[in-house]
C-alpha positions as CSV (number, residue, x, y, z in Angstrom):
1,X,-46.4,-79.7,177.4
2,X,-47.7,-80.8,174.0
3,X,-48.2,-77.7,171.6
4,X,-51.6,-77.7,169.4
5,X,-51.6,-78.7,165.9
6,X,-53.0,-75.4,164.8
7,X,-51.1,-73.0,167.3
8,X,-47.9,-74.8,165.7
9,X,-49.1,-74.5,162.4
10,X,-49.8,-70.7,162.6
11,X,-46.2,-70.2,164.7
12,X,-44.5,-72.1,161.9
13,X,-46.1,-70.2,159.2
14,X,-44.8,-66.8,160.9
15,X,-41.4,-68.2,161.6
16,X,-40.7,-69.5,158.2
17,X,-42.4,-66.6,156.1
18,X,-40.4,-63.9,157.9
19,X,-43.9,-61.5,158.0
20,X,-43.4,-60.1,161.3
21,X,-40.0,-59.8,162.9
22,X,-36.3,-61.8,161.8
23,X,-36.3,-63.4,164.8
24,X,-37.9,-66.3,163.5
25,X,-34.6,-68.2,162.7
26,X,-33.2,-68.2,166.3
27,X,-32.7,-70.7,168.6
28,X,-33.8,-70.1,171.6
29,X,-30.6,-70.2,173.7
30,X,-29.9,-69.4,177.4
31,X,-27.4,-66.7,177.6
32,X,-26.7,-67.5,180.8
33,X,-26.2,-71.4,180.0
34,X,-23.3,-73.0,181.3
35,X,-19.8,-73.7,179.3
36,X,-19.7,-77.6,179.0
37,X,-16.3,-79.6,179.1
38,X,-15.6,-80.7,175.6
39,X,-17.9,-83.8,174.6
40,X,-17.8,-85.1,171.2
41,X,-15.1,-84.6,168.8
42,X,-15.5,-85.9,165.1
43,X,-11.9,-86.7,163.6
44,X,-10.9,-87.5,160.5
45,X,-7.7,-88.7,159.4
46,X,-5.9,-89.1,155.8
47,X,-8.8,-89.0,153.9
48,X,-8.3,-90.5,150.0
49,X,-10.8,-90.8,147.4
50,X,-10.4,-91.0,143.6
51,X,-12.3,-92.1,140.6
52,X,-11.7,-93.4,137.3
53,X,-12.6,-90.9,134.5
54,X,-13.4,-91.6,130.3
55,X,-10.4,-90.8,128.5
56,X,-10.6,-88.8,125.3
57,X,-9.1,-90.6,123.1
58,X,-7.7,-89.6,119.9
59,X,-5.0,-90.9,117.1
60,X,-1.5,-89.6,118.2
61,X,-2.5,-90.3,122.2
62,X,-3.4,-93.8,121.0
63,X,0.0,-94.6,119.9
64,X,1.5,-92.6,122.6
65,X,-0.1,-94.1,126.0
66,X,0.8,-97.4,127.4
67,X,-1.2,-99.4,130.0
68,X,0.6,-99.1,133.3
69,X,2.3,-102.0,134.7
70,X,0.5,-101.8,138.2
71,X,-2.8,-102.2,136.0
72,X,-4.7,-99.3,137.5
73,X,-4.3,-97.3,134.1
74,X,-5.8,-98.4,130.8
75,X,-5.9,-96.4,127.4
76,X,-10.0,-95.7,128.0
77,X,-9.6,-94.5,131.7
78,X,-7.4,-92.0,133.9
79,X,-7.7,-92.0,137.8
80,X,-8.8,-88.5,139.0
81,X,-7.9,-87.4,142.7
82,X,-10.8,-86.1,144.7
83,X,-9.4,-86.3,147.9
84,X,-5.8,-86.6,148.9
85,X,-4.3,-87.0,152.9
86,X,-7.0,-84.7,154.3
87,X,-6.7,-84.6,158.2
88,X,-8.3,-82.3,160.8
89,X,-11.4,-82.6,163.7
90,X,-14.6,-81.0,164.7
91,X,-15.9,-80.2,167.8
92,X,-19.0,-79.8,169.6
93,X,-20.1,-76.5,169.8
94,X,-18.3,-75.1,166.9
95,X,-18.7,-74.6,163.1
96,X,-16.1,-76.4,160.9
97,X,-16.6,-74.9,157.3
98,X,-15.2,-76.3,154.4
99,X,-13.8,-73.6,152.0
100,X,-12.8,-73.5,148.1
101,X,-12.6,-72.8,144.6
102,X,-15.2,-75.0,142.5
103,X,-13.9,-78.4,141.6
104,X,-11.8,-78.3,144.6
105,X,-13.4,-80.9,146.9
106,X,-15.7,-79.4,149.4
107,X,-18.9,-81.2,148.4
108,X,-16.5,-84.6,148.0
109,X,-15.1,-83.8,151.9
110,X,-18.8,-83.1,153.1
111,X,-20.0,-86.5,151.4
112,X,-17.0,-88.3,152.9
113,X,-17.6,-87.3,156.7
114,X,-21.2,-88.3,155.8
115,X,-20.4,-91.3,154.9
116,X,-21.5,-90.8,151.5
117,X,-19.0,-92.5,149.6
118,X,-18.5,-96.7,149.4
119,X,-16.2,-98.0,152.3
120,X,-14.2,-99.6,149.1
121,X,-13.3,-95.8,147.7
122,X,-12.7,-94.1,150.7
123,X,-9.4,-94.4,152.5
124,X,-8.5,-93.1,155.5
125,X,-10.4,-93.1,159.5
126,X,-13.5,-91.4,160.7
127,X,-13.7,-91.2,164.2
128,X,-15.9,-89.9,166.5
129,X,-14.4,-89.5,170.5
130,X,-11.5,-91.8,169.0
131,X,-14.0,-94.6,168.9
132,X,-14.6,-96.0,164.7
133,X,-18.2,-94.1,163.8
134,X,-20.6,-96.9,162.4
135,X,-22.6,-96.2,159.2
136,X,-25.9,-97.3,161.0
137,X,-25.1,-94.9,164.1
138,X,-24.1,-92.4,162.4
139,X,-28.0,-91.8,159.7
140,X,-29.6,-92.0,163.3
141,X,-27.3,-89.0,165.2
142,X,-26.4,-86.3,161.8
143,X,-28.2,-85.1,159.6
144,X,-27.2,-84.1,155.6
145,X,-28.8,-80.8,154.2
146,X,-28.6,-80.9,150.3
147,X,-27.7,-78.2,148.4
148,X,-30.7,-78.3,146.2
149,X,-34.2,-77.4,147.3
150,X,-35.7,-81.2,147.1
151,X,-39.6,-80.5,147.8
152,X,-42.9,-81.2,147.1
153,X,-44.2,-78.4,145.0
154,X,-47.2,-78.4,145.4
155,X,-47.3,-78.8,149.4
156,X,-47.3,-75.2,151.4
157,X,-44.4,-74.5,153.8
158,X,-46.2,-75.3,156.9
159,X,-47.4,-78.7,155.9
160,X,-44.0,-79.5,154.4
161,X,-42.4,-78.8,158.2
162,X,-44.8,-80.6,159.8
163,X,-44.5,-83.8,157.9
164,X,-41.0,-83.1,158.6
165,X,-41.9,-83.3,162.1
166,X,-44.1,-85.8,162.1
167,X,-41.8,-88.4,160.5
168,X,-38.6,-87.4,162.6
169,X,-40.5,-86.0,166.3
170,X,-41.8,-89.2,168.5
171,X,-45.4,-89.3,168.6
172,X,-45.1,-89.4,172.9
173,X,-43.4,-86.2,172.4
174,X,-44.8,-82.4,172.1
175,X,-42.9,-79.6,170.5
176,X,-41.5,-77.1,172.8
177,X,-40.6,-73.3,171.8
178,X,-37.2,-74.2,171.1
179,X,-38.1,-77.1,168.5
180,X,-40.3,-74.6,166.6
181,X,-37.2,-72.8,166.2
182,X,-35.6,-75.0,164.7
183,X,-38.4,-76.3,162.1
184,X,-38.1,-72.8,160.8
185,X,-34.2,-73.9,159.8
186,X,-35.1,-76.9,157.6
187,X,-37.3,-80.4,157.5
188,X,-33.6,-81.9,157.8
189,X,-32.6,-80.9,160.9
190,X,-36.3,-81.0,162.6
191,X,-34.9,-83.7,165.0
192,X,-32.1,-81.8,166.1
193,X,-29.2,-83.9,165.2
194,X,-25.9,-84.6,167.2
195,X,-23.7,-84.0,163.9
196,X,-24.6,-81.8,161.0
197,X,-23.7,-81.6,157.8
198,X,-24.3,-78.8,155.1
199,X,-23.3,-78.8,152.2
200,X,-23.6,-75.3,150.8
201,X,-26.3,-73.9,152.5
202,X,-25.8,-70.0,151.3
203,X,-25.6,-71.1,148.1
204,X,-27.9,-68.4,146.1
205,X,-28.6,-66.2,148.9
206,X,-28.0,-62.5,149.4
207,X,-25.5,-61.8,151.9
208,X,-28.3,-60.5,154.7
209,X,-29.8,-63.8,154.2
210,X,-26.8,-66.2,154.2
211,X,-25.6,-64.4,157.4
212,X,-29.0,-65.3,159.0
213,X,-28.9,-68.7,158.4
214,X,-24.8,-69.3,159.2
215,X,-26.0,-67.1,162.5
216,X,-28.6,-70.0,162.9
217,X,-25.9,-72.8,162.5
218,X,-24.0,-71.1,165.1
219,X,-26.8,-70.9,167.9
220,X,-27.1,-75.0,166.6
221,X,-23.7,-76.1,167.3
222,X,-23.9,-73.6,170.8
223,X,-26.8,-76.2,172.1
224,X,-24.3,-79.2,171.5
225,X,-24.1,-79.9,168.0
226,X,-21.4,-80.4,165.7
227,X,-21.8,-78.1,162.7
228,X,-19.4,-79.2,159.1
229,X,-20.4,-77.1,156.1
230,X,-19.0,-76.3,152.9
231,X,-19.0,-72.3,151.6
232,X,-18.0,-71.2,148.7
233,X,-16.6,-67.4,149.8
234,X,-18.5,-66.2,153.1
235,X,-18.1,-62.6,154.1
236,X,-16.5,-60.8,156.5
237,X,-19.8,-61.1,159.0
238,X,-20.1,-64.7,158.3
239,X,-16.4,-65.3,158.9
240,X,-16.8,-64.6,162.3
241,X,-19.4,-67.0,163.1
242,X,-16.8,-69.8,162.0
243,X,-15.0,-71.4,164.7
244,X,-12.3,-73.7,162.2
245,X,-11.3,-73.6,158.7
246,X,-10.4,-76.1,156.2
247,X,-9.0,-74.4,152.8
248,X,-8.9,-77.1,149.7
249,X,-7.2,-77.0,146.5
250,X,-8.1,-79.8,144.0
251,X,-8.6,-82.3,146.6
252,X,-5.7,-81.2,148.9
253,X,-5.6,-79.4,152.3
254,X,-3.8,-75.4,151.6
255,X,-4.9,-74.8,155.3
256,X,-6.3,-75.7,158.6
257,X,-7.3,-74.0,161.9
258,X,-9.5,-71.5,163.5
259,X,-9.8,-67.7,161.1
260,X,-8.1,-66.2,164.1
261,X,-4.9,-67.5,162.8
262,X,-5.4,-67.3,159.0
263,X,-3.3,-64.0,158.7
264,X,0.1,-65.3,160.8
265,X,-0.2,-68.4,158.4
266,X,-0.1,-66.4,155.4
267,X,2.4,-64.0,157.0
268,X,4.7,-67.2,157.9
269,X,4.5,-68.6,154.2
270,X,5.5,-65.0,152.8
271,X,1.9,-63.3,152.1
272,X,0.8,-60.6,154.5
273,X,-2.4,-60.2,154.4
274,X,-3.8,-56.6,154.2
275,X,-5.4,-55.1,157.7
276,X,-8.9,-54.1,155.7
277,X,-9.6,-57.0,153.4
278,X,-11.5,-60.0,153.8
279,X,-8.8,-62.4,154.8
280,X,-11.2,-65.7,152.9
281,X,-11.4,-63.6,149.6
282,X,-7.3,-62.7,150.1
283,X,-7.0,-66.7,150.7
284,X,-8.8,-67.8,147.9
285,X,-7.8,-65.3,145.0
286,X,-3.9,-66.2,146.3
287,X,-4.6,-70.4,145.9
288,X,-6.3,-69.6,142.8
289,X,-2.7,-67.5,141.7
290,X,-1.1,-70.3,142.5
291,X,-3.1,-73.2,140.6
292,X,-2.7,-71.2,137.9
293,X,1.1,-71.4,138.0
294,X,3.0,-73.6,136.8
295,X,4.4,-74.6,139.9
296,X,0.8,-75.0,141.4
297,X,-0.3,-75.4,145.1
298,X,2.2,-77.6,146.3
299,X,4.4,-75.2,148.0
300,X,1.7,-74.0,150.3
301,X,0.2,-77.9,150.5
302,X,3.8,-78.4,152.1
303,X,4.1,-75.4,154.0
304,X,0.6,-76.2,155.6
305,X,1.7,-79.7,156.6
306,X,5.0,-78.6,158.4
307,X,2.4,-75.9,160.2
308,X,0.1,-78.4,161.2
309,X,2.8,-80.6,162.8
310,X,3.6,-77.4,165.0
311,X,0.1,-76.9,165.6
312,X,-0.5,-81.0,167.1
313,X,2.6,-80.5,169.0
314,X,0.6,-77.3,171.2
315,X,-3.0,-78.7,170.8
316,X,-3.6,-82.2,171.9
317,X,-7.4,-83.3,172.1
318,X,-8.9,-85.5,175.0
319,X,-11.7,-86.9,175.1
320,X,-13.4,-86.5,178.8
321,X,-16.3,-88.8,177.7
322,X,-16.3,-92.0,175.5
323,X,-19.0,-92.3,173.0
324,X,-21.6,-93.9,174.1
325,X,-21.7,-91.7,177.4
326,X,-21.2,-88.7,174.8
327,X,-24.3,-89.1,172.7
328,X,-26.1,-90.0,176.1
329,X,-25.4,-86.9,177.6
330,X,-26.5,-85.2,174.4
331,X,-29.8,-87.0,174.5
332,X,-30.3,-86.0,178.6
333,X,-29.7,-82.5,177.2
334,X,-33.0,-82.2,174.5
335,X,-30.7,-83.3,171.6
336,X,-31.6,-85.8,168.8
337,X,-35.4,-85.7,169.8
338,X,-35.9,-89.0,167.6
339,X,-32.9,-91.0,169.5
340,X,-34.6,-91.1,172.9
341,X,-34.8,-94.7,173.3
342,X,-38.0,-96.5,175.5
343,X,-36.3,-99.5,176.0
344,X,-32.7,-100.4,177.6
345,X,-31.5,-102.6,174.4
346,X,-29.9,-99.6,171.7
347,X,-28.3,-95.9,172.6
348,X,-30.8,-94.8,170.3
349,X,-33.4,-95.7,168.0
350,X,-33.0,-96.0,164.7
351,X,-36.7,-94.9,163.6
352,X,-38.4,-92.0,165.4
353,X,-41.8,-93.6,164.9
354,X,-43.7,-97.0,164.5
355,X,-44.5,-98.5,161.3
356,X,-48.2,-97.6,161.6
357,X,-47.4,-93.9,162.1
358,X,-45.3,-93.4,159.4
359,X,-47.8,-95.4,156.9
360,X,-50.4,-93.1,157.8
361,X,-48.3,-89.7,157.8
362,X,-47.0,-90.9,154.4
363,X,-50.5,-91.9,153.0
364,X,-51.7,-88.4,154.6
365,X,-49.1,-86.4,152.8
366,X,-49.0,-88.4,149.4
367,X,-53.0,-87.6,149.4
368,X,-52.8,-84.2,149.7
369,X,-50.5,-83.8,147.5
370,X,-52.3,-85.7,145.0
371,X,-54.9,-83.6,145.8
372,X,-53.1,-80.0,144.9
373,X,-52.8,-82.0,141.1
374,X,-55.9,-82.8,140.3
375,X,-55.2,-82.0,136.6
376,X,-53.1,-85.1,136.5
377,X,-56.0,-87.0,137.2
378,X,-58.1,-85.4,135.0
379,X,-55.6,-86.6,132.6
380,X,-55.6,-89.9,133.6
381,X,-59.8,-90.1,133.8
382,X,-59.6,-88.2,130.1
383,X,-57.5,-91.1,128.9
384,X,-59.9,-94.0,130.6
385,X,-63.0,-91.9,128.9
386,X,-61.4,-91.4,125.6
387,X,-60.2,-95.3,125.3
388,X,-63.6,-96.6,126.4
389,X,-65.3,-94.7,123.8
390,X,-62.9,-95.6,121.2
391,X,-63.1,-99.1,122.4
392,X,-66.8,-99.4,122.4
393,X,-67.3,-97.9,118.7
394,X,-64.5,-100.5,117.2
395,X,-66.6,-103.9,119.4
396,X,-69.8,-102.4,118.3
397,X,-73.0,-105.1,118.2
398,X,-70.2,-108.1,118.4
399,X,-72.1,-111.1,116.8
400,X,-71.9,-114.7,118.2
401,X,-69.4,-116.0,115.1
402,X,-66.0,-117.2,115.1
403,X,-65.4,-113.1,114.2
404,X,-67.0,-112.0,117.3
405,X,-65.3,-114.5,119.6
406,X,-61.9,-113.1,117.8
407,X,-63.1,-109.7,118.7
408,X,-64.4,-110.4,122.2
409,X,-60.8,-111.9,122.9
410,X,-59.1,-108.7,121.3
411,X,-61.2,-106.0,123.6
412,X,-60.4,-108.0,126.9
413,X,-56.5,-108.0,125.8
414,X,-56.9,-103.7,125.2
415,X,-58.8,-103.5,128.4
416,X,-55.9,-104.9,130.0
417,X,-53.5,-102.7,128.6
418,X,-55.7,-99.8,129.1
419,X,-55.4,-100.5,133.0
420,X,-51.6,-100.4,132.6
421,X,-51.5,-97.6,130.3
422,X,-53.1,-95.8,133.6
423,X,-50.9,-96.9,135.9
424,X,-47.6,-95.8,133.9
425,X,-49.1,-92.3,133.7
426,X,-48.2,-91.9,137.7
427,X,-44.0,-92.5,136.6
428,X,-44.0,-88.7,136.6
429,X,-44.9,-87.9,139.5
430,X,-43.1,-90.8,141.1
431,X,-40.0,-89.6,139.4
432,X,-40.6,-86.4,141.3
433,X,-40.8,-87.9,144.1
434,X,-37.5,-89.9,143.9
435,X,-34.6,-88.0,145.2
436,X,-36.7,-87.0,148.1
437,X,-37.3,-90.3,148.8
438,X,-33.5,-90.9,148.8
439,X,-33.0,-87.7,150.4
440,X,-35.8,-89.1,153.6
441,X,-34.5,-92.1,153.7
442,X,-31.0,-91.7,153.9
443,X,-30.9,-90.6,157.3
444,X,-33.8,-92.6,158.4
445,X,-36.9,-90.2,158.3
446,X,-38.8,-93.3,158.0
447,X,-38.6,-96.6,157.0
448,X,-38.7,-97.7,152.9
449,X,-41.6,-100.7,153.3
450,X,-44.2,-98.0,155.1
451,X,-43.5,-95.9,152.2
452,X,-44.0,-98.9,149.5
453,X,-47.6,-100.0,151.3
454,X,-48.9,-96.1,151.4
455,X,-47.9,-95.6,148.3
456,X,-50.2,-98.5,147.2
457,X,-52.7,-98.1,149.3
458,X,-53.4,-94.4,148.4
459,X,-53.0,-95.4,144.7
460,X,-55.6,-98.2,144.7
461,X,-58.9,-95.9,145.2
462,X,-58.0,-93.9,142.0
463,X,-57.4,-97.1,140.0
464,X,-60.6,-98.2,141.0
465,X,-62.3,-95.5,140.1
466,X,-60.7,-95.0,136.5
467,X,-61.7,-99.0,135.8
468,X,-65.0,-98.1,136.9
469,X,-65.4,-95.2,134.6
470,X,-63.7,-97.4,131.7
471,X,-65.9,-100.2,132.4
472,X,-69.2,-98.0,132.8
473,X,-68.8,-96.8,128.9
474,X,-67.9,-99.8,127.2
475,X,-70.6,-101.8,128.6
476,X,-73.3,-99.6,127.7
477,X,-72.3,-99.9,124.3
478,X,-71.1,-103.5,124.2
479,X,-72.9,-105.7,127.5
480,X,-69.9,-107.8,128.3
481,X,-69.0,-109.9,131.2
482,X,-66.7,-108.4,133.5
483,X,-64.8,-111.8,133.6
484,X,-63.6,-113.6,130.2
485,X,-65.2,-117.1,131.5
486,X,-68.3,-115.5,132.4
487,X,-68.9,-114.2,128.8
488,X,-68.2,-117.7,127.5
489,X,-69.3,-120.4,130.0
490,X,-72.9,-120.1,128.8
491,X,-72.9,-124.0,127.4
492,X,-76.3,-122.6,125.1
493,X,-74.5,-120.1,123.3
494,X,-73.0,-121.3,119.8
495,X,-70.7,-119.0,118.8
496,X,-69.7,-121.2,115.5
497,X,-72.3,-123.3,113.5
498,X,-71.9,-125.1,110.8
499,X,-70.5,-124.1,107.7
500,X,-68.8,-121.2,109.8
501,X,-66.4,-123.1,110.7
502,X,-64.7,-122.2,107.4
503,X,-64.7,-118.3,108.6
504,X,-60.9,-117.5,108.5
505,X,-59.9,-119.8,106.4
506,X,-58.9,-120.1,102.8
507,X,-62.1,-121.8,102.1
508,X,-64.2,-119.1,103.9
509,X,-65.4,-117.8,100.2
510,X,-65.8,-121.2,98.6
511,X,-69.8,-122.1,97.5
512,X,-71.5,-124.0,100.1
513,X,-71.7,-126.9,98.0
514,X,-67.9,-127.2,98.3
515,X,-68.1,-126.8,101.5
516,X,-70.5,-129.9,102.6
517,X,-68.5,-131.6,99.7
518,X,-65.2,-131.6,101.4
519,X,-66.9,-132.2,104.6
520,X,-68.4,-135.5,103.7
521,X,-64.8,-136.3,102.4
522,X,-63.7,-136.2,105.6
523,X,-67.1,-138.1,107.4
524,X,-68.3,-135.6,108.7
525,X,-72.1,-134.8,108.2
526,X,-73.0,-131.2,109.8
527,X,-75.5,-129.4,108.4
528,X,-75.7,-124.9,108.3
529,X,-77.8,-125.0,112.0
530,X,-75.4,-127.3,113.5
531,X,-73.8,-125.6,116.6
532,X,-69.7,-126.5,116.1
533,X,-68.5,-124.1,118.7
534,X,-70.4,-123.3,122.0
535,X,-68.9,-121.0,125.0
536,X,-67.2,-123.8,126.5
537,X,-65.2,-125.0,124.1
538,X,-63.8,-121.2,123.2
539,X,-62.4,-121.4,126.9
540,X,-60.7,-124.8,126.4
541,X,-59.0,-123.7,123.6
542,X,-57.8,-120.4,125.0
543,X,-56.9,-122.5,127.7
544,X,-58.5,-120.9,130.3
545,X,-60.5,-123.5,131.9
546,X,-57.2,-124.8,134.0
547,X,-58.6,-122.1,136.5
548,X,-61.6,-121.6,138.1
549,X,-62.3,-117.9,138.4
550,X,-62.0,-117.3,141.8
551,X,-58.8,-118.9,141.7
552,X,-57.7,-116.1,138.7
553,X,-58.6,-113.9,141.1
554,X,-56.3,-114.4,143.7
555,X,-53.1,-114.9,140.9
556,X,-54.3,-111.5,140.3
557,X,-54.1,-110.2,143.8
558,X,-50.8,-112.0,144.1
559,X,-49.4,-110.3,140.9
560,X,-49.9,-107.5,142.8
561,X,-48.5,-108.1,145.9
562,X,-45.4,-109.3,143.9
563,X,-45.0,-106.3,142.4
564,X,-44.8,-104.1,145.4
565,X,-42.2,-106.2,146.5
566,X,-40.5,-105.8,143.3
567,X,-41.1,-102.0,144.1
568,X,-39.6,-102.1,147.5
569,X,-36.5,-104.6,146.3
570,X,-36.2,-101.6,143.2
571,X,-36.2,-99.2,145.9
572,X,-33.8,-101.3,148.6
573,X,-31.1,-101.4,145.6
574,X,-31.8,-98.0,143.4
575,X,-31.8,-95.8,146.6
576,X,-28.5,-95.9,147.8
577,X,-26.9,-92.7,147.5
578,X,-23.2,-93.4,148.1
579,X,-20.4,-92.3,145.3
580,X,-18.7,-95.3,144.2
């Protein structure tokens, strides 16, 4: 049953807020629901990834370093490992956290599960159910939650989760008690994903509030998901929401497996762990002992590898589905809302809504966004106001000379530029605009050429009003033509006649005598009334009569339409978001 637009609006507004009671973060899940056989299993398998760093360089390390034989070393650049042989799985229904100093590879892990990071840098195997997980499959089913806050400022919570659902819900489809749950969680996850990744997501929170929302991740991965996050040091409430553990020190694995078995592995390598601490914090201050040591990590990196050959030996996964009937059983079951396909030809779609939908919920939002701003476009109308004026006090009483025809030709040429000037004021706010664009996008919230055309569309109006207003002051000081052959096509204007043809030149302050002197020279018998130069022979010499001006108007209109596919080629390219 479809909910109401404003009944969802004022439920979302009490869920996000938190006015009346906590529960507004809490999926809605059966207590009595019924313990599914495993399902969907991501796996990952020796996962490498470095990159090439600037190296300092100074005097003595110039004479000391030598490129490498293999090549991969020079005396500019040093390879730095990210990532190095990490291994492990996560499963549906459970939280697989990522744990770690800083610097130590979590975000890098997150981003490489992702697929964040160029097929070319990454080595290794994804897997999901054993089956080689597809880049294109993979935006439709998960969903990436950044660690930074990437929203429109001036848009209120409520309208900023249901754009969210707009762009990721099907329009055939209502929202259901549950689903307002999980709006409450993040515009990210509105579509409630198959695989989820986090990266950070307590980051900056007070330990009541990061419990709530690793409390909310758990009630997600209980209604089928798969939940990967990275944390920098949860508690000892949070720790027992995790279901599996990955520890990381400087791109390599100290320690894998569920918390329950944290304190026999540090036992077995020799560190009891004491019965009242936090057994993360006693994890982390010990790998940070030891990368402080000279002899670093590596014992433990070792240890951890002969203990995860033990643990393979006594834990074998199976698979009891293979993917495709995996994710279809997640779909029959009310996950990935936006994946339920009409037709028989894909598993799932790979946009939630039509063209047409998204164009107008992007148009909708961009316009009231605009809207919350209006001293931007104050600015903008200022600057149309201010130029015109200026404009119309320099071209002031133009006469018809070879002067004025200079003069007419300079104003069109800072008209021109005016109009530009006005467009390049809206960089800004594009610019603020642009990583959530990438973020959108990445994960297919909707597609890039419905955001190029709404984008144009809702910036035309405004453009059309700020020539208006330009054009409205300048002609009421200076009557122009709005088009530059209208103001010279009148055959019965001379703009030159006779001896001012000499305007400009280096005879232009010679005595008129001279002047019909060196013009009989030449044959030429033209007297002071004699029209030289009328309107149409201006244009032929600017070379604008090649075109008629009907004709300049459509180059005009095509300009424009190639530079909106310049946009959405600039956007195809710029937006990719994967580490090289």
């Amino acid at each position: 049953m479809e909910v109401p637009r404003t009944s969802k609006s004022g439920q979302l507004m009490k869920e996000v807020t938190g006015e009346e009671t906590r529960e507004h973060i809490v999926l809605e899940i059966s207590s009595g629901a019924e313990t599914r056989p495993l399902q969907l299993v991501l796996s990952f398998s020796n996962l490498a990834y470095s990159v090439k760093t600037s190296r300092k360089m100074t005097i003595p390390r110039l004479f000391r370093s030598r490129v490498a034989a293999d090549g991969r070393e020079n005396l500019s650049t040093k390879t730095r490992v990210l990532l190095s042989g990490i291994s492990g799985e996560a499963r549906e229904g459970e939280i697989l956290a990522v744990l770690g100093a800083s610097g130590s590879g979590k975000s890098t892990l997150i981003d490489a599960l992702a697929n964040r990071i160029a097929k070319g840098s990454l080595k290794g195997t994804v897997t999901l159910n054993g089956e080689n997980l597809k880049s294109r499959l993979l935006k439709v089913i998960s969903a990436y939650v950044m660690q930074d806050d990437l929203l429109f400022p001036m848009l209120t919570v409520e309208e900023t989760l249901m754009f969210a659902a707009e762009f990721r819900l099907p329009s055939h489809r209502g929202v259901s008690g549950g689903e307002r749950r999980r709006v409450s969680i993040g515009i990210d996850i509105i579509h409630d994903p198959i695989i989820l990744f986090l990266d950070e997501p307590t980051s900056g929170l007070d330990s009541t509030s990061a419990f709530m929302v690793v409390n909310v991740l758990q009630r997600i991965a209980q209604s089928g998901s798969i939940v990967i996050m990275s944390i920098h040091q949860p508690s000892y409430r949070i720790l027992g929401l995790l279901d599996r553990l990955i520890f990381l020190s400087r791109g390599q694995t100290i320690f894998s497996g569920s918390p329950t078995s944290l304190a026999s592995f540090f036992e077995s390598f020799g560190h009891l762990i004491p019965e009242n601490e936090n057994r993360t914090e006693f994890a982390l201050d010990l790998i940070r002992e030891l990368e402080e040591s000279s002899e670093g990590t590596e014992s433990l990196v070792e240890f951890n590898k002969s203990w995860q050959s033990k643990q393979i030996q006594n834990d074998s996964t199976t698979y009891g589905l293979s993917l495709k009937e995996a994710i279809s059983a997640s779909i029959s079951r009310g996950k990935l809302v936006s994946g339920a396909a009409h037709g028989q030809n894909s598993l799932v779609q790979t946009f939630a809504n039509s063209f047409w939908i998204e164009m107008v919920v992007l148009s909708n939002r961009t316009i009231t966004n605009s809207r919350r701003m209006p001293e931007l476009f104050r600015v903008r109308l200022g600057s149309a106001i201010v130029t015109g004026f200026i404009l119309a006090t320099l071209f002031w009483r133009l006469d018809n000379t070879s002067k004025g025809v200079q003069e007419r030709l300079g104003f069109f040429a800072v008209a021109i530029a005016t109009t530009f000037f006005n467009s390049a004021s809206t960089l800004p706010m594009f610019l603020q605009e642009r990583y959530i664009f990438m973020r959108e996008t990445a994960y297919n919230a909707y597609r890039r050429s419905s955001y190029v055309i709404s984008h144009s569309l809702t910036a035309l109006p405004a453009l059309i009003f700020l020539s208006l207003a330009f054009s409205v002051i300048t002609f009421f000081r200076y009557p122009y033509e709005a088009v530059l052959q209208n103001e010279f096509d009148d055959a019965t204007k001379c703009f030159v006649q006779g001896f001012q043809m000499f305007d400009n030149t280096p005879f232009g302050d010679a005595p008129d005598a001279l002047k019909i002197k060196l013009l009989s020279s030449l044959g030429m018998n033209i007297s002071s009334k004699m029209c030289v130069t009328t309107g149409p022979d201006v244009l032929q010499h600017q070379g604008i009569t090649a075109m008629s001006k009907w004709n300049c108007l459509w180059v005009t209109i095509a300009w424009g339409f190639f530079f909106n596919i310049l946009f959405y080629v600039a956007l195809l390219i710029g937006s990719k978001n994967k580490r090289r």
